[in-house]
C-alpha positions as CSV (number, residue, x, y, z in Angstrom):
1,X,-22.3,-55.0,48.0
2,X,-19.5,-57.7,48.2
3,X,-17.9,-60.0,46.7
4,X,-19.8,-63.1,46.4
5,X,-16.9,-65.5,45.4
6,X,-16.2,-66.6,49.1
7,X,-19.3,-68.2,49.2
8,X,-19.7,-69.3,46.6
9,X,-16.5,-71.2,46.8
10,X,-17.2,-71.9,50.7
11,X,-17.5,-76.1,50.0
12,X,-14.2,-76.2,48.5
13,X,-12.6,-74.4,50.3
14,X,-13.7,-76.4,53.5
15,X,-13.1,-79.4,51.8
16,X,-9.4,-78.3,51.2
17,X,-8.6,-78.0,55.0
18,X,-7.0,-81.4,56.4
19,X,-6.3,-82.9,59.3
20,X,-3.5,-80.8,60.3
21,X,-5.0,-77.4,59.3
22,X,-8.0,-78.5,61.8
23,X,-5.7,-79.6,64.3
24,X,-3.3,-76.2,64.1
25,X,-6.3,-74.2,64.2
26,X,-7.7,-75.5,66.7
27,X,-4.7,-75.2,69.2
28,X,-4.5,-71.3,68.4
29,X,-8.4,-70.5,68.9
30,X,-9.7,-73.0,71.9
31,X,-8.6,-72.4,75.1
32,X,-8.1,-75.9,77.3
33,X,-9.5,-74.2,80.6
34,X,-12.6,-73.1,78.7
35,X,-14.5,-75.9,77.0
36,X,-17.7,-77.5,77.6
37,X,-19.4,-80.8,76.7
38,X,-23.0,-81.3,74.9
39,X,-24.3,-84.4,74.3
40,X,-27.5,-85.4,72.2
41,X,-30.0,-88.0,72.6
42,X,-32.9,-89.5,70.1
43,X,-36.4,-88.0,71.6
44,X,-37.9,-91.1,73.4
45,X,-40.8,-92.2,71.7
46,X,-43.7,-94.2,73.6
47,X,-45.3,-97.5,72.3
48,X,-48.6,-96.3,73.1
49,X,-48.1,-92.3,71.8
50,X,-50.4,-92.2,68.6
51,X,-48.8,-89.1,67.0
């Protein structure tokens, strides 16, 4: 077994990143000629559907 502290602690220690830590991370890990693009939309829902 582990330590569990990490987890434990995960919200803070995601709370303590800033703009700037997102930012330089960011620029080290994603590539610019590899991205991709996914976009979400509501589930249409019909007027006459009755469940």
């Amino acid at each position: 077994m582990g330590d569990i502290a990490p987890a434990l602690n995960y919200p803070q220690n995601i709370q303590a990143f800033d703009s700037s830590d997102i930012q330089q991370a960011a620029l080290k890990y994603l590539s610019v000629d590899a991205y991709g693009v996914v976009v979400f939309r509501p589930k249409s829902v019909s007027l006459m559907d009755n469940g």
